[in-house]
TORKOL-4160 file (C-alpha; in steps of 0.2 Angstrom, whole numbers, padded with zeros to 4 digits, m for minus):
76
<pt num="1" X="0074" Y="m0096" Z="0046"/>
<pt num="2" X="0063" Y="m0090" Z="0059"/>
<pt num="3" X="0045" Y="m0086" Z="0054"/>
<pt num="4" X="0047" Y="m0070" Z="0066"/>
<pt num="5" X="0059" Y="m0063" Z="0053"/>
<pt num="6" X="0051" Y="m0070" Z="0038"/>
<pt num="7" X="0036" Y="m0060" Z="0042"/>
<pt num="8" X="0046" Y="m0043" Z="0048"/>
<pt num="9" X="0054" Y="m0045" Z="0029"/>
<pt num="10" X="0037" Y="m0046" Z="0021"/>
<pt num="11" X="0031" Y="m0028" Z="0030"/>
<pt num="12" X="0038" Y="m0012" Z="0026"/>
<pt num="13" X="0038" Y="0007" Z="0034"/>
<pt num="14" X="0024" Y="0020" Z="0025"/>
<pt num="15" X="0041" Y="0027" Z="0017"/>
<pt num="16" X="0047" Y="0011" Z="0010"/>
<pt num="17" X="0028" Y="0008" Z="0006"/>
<pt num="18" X="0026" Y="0027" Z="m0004"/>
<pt num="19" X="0042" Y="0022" Z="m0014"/>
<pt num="20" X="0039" Y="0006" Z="m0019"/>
<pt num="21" X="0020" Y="0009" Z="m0026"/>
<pt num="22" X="0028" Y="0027" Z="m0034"/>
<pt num="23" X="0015" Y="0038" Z="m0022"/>
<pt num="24" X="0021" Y="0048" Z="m0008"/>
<pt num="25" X="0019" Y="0048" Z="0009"/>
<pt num="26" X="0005" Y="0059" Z="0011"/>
<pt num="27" X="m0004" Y="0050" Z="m0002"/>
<pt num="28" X="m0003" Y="0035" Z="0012"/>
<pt num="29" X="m0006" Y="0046" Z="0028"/>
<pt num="30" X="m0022" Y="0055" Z="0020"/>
<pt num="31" X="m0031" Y="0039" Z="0015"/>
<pt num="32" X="m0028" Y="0029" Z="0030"/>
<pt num="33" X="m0035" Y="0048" Z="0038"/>
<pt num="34" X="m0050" Y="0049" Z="0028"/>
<pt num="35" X="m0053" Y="0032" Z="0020"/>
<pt num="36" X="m0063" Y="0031" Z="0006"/>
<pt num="37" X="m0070" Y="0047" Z="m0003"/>
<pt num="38" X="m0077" Y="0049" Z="m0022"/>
<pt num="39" X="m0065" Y="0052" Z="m0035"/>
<pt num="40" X="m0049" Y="0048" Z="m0024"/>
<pt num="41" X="m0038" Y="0033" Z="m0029"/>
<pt num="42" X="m0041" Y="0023" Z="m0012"/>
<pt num="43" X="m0022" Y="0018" Z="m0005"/>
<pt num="44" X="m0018" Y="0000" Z="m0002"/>
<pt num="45" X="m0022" Y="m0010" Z="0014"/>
<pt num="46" X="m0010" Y="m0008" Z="0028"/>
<pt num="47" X="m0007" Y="m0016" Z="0046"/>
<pt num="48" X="m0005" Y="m0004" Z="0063"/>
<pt num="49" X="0004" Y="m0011" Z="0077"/>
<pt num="50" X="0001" Y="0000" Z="0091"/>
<pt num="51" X="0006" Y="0017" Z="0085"/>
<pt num="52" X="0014" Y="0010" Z="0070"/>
<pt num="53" X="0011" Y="0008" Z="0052"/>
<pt num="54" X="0017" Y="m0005" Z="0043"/>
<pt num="55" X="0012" Y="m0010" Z="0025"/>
<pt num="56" X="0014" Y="m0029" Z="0017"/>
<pt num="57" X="0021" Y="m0030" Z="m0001"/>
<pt num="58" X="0010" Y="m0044" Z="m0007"/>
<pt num="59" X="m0005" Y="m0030" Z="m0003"/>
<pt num="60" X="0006" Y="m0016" Z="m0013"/>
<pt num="61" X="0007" Y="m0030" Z="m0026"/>
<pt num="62" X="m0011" Y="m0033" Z="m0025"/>
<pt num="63" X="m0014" Y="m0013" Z="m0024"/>
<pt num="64" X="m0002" Y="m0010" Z="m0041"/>
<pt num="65" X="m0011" Y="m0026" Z="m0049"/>
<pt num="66" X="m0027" Y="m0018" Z="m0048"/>
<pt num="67" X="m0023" Y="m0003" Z="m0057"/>
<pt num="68" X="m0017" Y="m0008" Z="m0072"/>
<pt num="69" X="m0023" Y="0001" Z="m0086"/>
<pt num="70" X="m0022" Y="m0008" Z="m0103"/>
<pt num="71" X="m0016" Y="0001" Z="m0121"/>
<pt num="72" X="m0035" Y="0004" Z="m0125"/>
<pt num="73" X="m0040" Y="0015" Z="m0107"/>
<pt num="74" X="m0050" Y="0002" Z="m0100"/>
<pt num="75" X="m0043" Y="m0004" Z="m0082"/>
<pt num="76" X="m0043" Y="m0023" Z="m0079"/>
């Protein structure tokens, strides 16, 4: 298979992004916006081609990953 389409699998539009980490769009738009402030969840990496945002699942991954809470409260 093509690397060229290998990669466009592994990127996915801000809508796909807000749906697959269970946040919405404006979640995404107002951190890329403002970055990182005090007591806001900071959003996940993305990539901007030209005028495009694109976000890559393995970051998502990593995003979710580092959020996990375990029974007890304490995040790992």
């Amino acid at each position: 298979m093509d690397k060229h389409i290998q990669d466009a699998k592994r990127a996915i539009s801000e809508a796909q992004a807000a749906c697959y980490i269970g946040m919405s769009r404006s979640f995404l738009r107002q951190d890329r916006m403002n970055g990182i402030r005090e007591n806001r969840t900071p959003g996940p990496r993305y990539v901007r081609i030209g005028k495009r945002i694109r976000y890559l699942i393995d970051d998502l991954d990593a995003w979710l990953e580092a959020h996990v809470v375990d029974r007890e409260g304490a995040q790992l």
